[in-house]
Biopython code that builds the backbone (N, CA, C, O; Angstrom):
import numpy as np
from Bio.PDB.StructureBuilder import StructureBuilder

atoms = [
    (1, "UNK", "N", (72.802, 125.055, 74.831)),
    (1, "UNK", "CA", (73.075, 123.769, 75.423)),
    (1, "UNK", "C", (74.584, 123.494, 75.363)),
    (1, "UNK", "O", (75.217, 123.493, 74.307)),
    (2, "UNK", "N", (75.001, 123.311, 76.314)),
    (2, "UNK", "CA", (76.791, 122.445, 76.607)),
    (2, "UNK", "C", (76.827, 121.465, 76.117)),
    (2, "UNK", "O", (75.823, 120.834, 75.787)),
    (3, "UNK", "N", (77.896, 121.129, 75.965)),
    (3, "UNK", "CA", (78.433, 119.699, 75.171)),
    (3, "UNK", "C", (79.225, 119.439, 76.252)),
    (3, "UNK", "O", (79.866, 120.337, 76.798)),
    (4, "UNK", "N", (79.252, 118.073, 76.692)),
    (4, "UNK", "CA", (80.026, 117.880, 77.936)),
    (4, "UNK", "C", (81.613, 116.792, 76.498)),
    (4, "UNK", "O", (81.806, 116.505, 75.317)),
    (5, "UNK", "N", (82.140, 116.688, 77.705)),
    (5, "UNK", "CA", (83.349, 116.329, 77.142)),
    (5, "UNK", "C", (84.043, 115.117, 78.105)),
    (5, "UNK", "O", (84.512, 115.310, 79.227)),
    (6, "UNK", "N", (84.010, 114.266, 77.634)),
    (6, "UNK", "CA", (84.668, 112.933, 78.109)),
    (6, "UNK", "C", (86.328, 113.447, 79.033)),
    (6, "UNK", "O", (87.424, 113.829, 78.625)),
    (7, "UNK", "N", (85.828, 113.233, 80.211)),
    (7, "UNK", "CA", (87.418, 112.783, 80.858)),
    (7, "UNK", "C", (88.466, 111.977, 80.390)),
    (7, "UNK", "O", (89.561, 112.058, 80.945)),
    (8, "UNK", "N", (88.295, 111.224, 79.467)),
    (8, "UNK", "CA", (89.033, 110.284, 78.891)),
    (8, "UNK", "C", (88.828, 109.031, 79.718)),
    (8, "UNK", "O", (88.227, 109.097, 80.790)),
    (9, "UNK", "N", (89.379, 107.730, 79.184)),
    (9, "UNK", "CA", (89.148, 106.769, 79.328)),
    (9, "UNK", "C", (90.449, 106.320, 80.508)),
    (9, "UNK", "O", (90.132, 105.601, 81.455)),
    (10, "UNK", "N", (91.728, 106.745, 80.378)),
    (10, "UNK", "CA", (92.691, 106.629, 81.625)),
    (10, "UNK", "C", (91.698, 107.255, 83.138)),
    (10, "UNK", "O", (91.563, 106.716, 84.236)),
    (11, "UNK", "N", (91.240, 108.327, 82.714)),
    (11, "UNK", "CA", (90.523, 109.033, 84.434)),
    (11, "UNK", "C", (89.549, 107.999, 84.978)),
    (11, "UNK", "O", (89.422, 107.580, 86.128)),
    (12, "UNK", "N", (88.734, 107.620, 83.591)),
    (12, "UNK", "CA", (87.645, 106.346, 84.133)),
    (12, "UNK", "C", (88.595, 105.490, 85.092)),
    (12, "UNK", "O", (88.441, 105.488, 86.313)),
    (13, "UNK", "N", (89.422, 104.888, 84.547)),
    (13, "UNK", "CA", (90.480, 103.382, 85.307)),
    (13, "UNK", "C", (90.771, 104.141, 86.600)),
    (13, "UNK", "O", (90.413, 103.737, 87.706)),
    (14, "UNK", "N", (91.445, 105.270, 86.380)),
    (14, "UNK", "CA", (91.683, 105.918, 87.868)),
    (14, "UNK", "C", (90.697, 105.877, 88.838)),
    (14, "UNK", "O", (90.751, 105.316, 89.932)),
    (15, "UNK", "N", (89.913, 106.431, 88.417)),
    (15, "UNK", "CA", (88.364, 106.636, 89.298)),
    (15, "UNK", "C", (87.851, 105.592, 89.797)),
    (15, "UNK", "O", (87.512, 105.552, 90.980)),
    (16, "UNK", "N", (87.695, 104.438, 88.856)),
    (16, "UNK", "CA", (87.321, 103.201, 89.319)),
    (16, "UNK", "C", (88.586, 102.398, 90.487)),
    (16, "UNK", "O", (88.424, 101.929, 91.613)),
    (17, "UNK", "N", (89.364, 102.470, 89.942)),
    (17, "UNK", "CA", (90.601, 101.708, 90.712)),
    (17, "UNK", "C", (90.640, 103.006, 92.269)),
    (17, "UNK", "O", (91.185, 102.583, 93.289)),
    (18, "UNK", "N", (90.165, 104.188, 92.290)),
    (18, "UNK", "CA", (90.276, 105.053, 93.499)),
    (18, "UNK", "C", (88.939, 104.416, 94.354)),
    (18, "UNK", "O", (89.043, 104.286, 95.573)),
    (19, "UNK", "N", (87.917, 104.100, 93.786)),
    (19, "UNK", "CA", (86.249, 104.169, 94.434)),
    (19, "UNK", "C", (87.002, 102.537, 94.563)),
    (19, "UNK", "O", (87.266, 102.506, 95.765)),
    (20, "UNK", "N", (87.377, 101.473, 94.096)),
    (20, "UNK", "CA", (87.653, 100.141, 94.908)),
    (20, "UNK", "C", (88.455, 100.232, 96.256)),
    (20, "UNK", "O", (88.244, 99.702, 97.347)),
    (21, "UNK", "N", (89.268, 100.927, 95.899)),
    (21, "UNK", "CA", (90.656, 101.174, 97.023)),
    (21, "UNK", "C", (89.443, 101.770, 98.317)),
    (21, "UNK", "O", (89.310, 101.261, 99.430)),
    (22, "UNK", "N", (88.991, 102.465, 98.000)),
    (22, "UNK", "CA", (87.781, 103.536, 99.029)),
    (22, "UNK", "C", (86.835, 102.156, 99.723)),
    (22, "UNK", "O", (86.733, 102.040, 100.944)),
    (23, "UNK", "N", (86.568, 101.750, 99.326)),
    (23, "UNK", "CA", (85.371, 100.459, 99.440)),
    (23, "UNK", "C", (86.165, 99.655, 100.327)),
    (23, "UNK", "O", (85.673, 99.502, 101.444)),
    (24, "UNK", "N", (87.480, 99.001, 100.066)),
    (24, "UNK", "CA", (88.571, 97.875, 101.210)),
    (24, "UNK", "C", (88.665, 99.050, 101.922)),
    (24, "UNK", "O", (88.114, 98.816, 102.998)),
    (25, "UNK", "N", (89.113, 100.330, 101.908)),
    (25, "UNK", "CA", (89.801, 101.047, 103.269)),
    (25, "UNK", "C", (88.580, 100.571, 104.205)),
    (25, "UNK", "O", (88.799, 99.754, 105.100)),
    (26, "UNK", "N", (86.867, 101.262, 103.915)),
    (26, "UNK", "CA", (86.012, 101.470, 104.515)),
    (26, "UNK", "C", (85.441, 99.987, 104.957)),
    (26, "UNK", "O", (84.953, 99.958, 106.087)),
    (27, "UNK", "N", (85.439, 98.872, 104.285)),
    (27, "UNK", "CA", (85.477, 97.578, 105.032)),
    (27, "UNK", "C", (86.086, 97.201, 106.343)),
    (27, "UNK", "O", (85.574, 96.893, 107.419)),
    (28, "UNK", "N", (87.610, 97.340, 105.856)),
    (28, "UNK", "CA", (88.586, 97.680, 106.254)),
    (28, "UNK", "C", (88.713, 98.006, 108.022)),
    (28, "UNK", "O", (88.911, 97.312, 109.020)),
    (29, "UNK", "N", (88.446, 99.646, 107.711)),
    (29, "UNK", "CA", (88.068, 100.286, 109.629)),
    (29, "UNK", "C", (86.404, 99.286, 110.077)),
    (29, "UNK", "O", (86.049, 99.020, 111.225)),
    (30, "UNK", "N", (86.004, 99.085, 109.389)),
    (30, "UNK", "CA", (84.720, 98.235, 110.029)),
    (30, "UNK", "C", (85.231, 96.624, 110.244)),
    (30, "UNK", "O", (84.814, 96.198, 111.320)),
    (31, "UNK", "N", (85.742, 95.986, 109.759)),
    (31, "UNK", "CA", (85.794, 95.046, 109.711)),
    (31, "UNK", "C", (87.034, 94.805, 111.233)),
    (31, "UNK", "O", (86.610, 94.175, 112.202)),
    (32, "UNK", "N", (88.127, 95.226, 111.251)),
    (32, "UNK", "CA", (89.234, 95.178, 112.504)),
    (32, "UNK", "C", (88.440, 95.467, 113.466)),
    (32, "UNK", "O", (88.711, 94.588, 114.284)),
    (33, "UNK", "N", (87.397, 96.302, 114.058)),
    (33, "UNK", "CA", (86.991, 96.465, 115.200)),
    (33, "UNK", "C", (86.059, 94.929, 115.487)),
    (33, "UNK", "O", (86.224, 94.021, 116.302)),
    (34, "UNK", "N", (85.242, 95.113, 114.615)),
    (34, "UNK", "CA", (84.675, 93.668, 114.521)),
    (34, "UNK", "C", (85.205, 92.723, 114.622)),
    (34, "UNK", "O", (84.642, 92.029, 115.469)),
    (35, "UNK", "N", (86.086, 92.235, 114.182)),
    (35, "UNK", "CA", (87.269, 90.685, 114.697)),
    (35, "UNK", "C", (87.527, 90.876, 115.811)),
    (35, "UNK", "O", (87.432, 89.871, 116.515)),
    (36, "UNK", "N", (87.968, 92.195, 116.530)),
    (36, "UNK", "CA", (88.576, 92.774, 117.740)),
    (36, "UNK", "C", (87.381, 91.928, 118.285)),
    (36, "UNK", "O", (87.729, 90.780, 118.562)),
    (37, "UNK", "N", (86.319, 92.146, 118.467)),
    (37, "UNK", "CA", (85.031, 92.170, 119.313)),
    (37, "UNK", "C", (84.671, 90.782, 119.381)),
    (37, "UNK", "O", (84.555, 90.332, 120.521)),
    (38, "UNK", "N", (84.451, 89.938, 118.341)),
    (38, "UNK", "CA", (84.195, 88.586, 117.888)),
    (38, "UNK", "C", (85.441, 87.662, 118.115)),
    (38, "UNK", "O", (84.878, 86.692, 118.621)),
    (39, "UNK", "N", (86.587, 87.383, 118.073)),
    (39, "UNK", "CA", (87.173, 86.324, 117.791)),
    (39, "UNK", "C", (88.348, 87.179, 119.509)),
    (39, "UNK", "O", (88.884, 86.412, 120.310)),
    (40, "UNK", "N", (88.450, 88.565, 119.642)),
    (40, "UNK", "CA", (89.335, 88.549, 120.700)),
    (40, "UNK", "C", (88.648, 88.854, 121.716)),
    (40, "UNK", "O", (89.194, 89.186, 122.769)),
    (41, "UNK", "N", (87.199, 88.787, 121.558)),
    (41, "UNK", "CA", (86.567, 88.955, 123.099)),
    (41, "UNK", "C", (86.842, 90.576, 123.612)),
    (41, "UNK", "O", (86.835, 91.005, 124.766)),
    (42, "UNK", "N", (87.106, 91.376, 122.219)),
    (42, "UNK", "CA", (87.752, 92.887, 123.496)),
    (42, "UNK", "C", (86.509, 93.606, 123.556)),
    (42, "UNK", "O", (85.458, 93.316, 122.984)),
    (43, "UNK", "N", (86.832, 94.914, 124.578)),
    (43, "UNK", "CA", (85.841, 95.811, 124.987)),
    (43, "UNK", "C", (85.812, 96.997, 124.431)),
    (43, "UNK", "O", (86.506, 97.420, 123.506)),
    (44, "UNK", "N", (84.906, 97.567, 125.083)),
    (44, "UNK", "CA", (84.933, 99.321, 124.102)),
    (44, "UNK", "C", (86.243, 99.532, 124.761)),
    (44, "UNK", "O", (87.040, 99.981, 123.937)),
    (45, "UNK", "N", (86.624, 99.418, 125.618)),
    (45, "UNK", "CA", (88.243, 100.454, 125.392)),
    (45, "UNK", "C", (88.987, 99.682, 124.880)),
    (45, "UNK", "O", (89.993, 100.392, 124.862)),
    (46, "UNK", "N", (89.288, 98.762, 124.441)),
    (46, "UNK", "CA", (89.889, 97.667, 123.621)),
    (46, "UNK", "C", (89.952, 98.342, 122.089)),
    (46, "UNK", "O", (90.870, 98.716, 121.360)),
    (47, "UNK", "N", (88.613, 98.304, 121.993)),
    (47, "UNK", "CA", (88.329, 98.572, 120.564)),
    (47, "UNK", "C", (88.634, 100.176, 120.137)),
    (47, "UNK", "O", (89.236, 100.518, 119.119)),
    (48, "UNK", "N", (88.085, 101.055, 121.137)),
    (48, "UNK", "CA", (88.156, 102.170, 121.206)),
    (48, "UNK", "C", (90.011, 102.653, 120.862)),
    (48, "UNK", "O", (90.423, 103.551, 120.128)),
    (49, "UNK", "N", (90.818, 101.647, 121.725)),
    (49, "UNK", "CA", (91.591, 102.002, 121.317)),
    (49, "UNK", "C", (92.604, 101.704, 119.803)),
    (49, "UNK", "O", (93.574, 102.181, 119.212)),
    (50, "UNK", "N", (91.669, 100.650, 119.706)),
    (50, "UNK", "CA", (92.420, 100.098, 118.484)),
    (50, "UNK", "C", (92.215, 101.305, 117.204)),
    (50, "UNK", "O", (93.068, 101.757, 116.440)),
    (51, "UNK", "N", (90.381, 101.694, 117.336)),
    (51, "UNK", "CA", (90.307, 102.816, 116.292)),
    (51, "UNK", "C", (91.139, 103.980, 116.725)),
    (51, "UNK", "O", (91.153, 104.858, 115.863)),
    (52, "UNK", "N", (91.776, 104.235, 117.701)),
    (52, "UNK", "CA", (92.520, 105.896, 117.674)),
    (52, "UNK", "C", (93.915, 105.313, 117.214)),
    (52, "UNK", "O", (94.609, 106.168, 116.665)),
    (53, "UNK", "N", (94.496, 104.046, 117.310)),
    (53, "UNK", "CA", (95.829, 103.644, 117.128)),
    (53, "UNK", "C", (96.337, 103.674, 115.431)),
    (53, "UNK", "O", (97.436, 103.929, 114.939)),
    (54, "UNK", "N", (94.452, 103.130, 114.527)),
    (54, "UNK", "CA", (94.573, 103.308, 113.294)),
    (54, "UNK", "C", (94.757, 104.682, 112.859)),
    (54, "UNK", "O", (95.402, 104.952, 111.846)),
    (55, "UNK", "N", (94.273, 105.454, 113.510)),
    (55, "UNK", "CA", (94.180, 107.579, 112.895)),
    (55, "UNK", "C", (95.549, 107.720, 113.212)),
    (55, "UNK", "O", (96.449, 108.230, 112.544)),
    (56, "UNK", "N", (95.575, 107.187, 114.344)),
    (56, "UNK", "CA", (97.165, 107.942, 114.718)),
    (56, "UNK", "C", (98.078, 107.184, 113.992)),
    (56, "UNK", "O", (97.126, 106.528, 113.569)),
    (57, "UNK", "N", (98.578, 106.910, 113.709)),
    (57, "UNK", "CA", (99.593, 106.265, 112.500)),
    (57, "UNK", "C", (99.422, 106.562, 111.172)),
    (57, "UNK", "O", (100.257, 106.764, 110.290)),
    (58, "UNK", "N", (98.081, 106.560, 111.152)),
    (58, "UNK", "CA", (97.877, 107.743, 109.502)),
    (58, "UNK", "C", (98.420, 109.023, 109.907)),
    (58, "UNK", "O", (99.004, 109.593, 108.986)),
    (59, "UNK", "N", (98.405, 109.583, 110.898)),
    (59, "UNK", "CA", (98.547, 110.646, 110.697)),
    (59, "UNK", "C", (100.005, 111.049, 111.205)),
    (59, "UNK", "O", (100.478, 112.176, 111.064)),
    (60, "UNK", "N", (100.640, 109.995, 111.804)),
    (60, "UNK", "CA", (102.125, 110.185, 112.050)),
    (60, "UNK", "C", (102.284, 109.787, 110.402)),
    (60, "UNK", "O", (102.739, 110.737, 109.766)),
    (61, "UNK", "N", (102.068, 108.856, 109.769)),
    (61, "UNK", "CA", (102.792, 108.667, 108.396)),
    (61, "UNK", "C", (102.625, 109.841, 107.394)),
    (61, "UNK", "O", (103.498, 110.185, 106.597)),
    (62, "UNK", "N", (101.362, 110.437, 107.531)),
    (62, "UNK", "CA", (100.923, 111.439, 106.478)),
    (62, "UNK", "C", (102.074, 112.764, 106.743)),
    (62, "UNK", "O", (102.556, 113.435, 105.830)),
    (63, "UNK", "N", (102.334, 112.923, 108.032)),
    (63, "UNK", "CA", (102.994, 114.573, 108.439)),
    (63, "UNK", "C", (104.568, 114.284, 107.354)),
    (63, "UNK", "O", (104.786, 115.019, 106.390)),
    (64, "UNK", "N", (105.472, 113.182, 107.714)),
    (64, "UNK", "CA", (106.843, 112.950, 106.754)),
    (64, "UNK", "C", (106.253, 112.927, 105.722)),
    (64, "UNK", "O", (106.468, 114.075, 105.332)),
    (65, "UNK", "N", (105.458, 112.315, 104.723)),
    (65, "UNK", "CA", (105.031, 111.871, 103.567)),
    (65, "UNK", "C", (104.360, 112.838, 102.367)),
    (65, "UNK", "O", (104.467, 112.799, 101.141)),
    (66, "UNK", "N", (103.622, 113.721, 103.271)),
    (66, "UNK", "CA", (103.029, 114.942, 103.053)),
    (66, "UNK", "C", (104.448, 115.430, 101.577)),
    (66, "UNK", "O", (104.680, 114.870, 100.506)),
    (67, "UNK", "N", (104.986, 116.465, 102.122)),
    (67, "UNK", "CA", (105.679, 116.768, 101.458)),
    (67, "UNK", "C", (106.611, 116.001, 100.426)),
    (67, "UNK", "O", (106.818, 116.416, 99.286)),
    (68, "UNK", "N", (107.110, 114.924, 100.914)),
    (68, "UNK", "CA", (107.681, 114.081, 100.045)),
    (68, "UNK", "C", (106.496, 114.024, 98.736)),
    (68, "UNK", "O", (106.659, 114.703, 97.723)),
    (69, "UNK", "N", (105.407, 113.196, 98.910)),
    (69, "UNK", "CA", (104.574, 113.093, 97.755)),
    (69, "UNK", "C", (104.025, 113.962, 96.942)),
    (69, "UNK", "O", (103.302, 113.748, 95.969)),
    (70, "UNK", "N", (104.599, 115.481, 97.619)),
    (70, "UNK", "CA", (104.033, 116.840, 96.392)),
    (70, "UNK", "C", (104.667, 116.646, 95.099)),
    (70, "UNK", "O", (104.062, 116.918, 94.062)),
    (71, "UNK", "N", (106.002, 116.133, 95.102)),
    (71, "UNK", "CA", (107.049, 116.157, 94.102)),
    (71, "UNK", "C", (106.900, 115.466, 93.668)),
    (71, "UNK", "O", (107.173, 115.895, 92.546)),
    (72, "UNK", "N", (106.525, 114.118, 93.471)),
    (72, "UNK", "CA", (106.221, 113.045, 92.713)),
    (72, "UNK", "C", (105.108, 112.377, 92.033)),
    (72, "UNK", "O", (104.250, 111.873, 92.757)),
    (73, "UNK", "N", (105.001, 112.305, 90.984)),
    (73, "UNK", "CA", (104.206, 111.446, 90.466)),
    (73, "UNK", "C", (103.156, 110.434, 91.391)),
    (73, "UNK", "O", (103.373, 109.264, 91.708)),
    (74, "UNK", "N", (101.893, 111.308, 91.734)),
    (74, "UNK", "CA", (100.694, 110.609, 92.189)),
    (74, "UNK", "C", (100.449, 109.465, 91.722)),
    (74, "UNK", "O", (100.545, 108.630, 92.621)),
    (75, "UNK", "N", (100.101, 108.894, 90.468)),
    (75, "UNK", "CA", (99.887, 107.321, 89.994)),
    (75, "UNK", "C", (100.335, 106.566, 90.463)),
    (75, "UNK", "O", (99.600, 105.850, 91.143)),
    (76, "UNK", "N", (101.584, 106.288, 90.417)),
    (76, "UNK", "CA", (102.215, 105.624, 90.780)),
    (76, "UNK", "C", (102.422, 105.051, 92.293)),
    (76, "UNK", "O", (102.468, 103.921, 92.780)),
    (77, "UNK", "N", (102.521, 106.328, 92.779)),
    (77, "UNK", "CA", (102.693, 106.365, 94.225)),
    (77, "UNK", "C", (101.242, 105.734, 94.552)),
    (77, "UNK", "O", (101.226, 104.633, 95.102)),
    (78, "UNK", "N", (100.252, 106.254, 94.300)),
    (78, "UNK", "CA", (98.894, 105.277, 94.762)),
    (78, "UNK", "C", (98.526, 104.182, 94.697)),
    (78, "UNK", "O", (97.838, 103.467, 95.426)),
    (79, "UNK", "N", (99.106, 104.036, 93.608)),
    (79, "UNK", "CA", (98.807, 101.871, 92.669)),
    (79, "UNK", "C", (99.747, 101.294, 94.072)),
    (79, "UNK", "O", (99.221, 100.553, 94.903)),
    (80, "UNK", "N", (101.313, 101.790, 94.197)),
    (80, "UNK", "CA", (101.787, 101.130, 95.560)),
    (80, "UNK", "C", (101.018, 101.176, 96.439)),
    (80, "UNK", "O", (100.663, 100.079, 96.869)),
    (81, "UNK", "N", (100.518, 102.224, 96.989)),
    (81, "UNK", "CA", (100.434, 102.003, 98.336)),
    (81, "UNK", "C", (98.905, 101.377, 98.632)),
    (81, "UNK", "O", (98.324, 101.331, 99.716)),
    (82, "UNK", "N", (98.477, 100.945, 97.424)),
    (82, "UNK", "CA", (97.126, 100.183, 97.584)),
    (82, "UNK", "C", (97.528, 98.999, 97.278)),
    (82, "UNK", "O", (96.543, 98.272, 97.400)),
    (83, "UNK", "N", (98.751, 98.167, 96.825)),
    (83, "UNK", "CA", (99.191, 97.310, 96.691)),
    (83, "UNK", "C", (99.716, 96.832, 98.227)),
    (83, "UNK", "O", (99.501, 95.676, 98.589)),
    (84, "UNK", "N", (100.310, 97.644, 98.973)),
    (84, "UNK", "CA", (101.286, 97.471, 100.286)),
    (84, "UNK", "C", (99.998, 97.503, 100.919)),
    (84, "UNK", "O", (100.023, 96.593, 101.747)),
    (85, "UNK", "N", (98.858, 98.097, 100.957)),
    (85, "UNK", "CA", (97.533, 98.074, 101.892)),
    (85, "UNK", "C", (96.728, 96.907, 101.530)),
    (85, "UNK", "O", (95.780, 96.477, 102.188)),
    (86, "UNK", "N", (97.252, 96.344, 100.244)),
    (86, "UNK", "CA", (96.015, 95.064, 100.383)),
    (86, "UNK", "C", (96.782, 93.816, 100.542)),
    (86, "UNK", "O", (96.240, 92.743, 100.806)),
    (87, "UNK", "N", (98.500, 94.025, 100.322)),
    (87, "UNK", "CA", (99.340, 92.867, 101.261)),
    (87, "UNK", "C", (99.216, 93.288, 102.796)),
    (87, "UNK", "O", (99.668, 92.562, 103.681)),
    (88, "UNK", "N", (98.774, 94.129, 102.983)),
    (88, "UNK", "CA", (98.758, 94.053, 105.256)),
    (88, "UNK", "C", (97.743, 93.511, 105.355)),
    (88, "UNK", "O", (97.833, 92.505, 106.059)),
    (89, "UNK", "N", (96.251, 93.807, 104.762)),
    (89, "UNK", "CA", (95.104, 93.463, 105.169)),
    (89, "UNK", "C", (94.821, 92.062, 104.578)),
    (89, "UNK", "O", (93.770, 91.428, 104.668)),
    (90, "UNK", "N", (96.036, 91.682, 103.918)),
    (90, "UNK", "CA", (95.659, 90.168, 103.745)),
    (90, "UNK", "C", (96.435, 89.133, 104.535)),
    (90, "UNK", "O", (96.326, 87.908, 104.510)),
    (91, "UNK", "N", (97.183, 89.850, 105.189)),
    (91, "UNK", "CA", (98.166, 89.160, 106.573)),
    (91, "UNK", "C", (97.180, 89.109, 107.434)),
    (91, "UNK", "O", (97.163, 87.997, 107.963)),
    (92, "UNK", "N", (96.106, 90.004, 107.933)),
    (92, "UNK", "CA", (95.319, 89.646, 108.525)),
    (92, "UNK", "C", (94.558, 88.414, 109.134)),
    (92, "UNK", "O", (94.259, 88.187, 110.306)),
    (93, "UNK", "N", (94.285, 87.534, 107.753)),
    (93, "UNK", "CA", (93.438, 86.021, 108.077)),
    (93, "UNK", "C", (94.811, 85.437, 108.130)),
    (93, "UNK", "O", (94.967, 84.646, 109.061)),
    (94, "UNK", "N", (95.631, 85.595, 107.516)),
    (94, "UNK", "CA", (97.193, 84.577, 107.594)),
    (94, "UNK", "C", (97.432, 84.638, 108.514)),
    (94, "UNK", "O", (97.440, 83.461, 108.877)),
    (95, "UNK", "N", (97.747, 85.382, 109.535)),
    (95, "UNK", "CA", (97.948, 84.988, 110.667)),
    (95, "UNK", "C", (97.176, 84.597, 111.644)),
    (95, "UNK", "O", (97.533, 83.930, 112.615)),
    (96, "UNK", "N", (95.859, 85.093, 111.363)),
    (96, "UNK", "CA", (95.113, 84.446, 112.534)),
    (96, "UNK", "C", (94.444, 83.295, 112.774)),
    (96, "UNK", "O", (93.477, 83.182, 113.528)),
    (97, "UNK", "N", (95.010, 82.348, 112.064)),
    (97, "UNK", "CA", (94.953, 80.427, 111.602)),
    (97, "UNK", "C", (96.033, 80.425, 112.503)),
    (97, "UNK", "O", (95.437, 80.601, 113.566)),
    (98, "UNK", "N", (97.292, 80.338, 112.798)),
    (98, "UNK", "CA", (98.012, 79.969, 113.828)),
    (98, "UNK", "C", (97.741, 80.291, 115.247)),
    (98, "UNK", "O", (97.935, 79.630, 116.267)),
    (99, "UNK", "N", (97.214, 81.545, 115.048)),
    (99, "UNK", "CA", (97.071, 82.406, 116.316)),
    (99, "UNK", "C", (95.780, 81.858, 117.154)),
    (99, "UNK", "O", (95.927, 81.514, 118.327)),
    (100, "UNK", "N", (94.706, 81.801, 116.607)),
    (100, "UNK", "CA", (93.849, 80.887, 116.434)),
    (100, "UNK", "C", (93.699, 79.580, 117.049)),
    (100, "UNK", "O", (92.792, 79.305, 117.835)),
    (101, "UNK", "N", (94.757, 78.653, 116.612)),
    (101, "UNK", "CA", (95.373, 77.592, 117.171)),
    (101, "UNK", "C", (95.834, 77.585, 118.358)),
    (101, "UNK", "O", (95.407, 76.803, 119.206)),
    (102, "UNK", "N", (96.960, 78.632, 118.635)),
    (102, "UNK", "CA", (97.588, 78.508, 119.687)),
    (102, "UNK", "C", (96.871, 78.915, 120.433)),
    (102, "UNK", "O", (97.073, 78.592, 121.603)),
    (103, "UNK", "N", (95.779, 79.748, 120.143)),
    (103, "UNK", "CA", (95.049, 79.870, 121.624)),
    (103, "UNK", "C", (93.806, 79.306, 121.909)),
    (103, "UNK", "O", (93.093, 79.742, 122.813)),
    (104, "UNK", "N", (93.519, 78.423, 121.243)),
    (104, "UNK", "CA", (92.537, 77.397, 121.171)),
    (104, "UNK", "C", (93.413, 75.711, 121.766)),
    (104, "UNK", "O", (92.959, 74.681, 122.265)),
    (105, "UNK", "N", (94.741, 76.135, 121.406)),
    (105, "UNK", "CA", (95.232, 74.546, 121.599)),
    (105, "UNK", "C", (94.601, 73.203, 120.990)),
    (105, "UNK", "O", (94.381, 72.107, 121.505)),
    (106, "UNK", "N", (94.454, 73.559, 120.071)),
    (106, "UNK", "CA", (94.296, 73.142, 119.179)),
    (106, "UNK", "C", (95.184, 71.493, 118.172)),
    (106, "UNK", "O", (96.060, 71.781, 117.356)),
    (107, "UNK", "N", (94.920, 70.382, 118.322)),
    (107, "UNK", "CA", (96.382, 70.247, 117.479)),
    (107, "UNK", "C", (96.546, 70.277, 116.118)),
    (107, "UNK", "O", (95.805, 70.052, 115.162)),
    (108, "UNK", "N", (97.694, 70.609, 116.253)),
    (108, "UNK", "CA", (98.357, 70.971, 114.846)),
    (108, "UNK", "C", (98.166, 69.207, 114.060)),
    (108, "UNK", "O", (98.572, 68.079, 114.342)),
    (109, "UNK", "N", (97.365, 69.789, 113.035)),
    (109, "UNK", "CA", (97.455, 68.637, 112.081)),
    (109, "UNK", "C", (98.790, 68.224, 111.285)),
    (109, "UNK", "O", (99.599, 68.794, 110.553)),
    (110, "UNK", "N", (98.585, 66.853, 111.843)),
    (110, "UNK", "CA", (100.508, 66.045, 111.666)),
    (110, "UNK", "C", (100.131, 64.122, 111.506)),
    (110, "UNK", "O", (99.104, 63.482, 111.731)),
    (111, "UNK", "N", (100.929, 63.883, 111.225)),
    (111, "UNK", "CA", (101.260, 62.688, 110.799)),
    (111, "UNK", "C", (100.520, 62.171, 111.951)),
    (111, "UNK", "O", (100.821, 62.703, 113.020)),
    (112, "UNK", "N", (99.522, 61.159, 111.991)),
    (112, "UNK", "CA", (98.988, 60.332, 112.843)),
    (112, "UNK", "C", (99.052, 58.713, 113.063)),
    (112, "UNK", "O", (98.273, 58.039, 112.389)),
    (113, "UNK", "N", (99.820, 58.142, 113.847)),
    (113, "UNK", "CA", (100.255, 56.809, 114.393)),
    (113, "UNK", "C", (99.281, 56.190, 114.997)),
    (113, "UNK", "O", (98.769, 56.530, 116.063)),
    (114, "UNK", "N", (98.899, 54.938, 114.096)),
    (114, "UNK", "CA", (97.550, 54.340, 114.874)),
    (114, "UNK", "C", (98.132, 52.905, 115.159)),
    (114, "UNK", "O", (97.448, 52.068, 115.749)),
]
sb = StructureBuilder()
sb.init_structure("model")
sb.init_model(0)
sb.init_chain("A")
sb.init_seg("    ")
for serial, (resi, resn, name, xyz) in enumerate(atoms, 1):
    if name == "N":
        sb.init_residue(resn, " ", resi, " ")
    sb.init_atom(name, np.array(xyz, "f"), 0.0, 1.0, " ", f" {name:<3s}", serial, name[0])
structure = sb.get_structure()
């Protein structure tokens, strides 16, 4: 019989903090097509294109980055860029309260003279 052997308790935090990050990406591509569809009225080529616009920019960013990130310290580099990915995807609803507005015409709540 084997004796298994603990990864240690840092790999747990990793693992867990990797499988959350995994969970928002995958919301994430589901959720943008869906707003696309619901709140902008778009179509399959609308949408269609929005999902090839997301690959393609991963994959223009990944080709420079690629190599840069062999040399460096993975941790680190990941905690950022799940930090910089969950400040974009939270610009998301922030902007679309104005946007929202303006194309609803809406008025802007302001001082009211009776």
């Amino acid at each position: 019989m084997r004796v298994r052997r603990s990864l240690g308790r840092r790999f747990g935090w990793l693992w867990t903090a990797y499988a959350v990050s995994t969970l928002g990406t995958w919301l994430a591509f589901d959720a943008f097509p869906l707003i696309a569809i619901l709140v902008l009225h778009a179509g399959p080529t609308e949408v269609s294109a929005l999902a090839a616009a997301g690959l393609a920019v991963g994959a223009a960013v990944a080709v420079p980055l690629g190599p840069w990130m062999e040399f460096r310290r993975k941790r680190p580099v990941m905690v950022t860029m799940d930090l910089v990915r969950f400040a974009a995807l939270l610009s998301v609803p922030a902007a679309f309260r104005p946007l929202a507005r303006a194309v609803t015409r809406e008025p802007s709540p302001g001082p009211r003279f009776r």
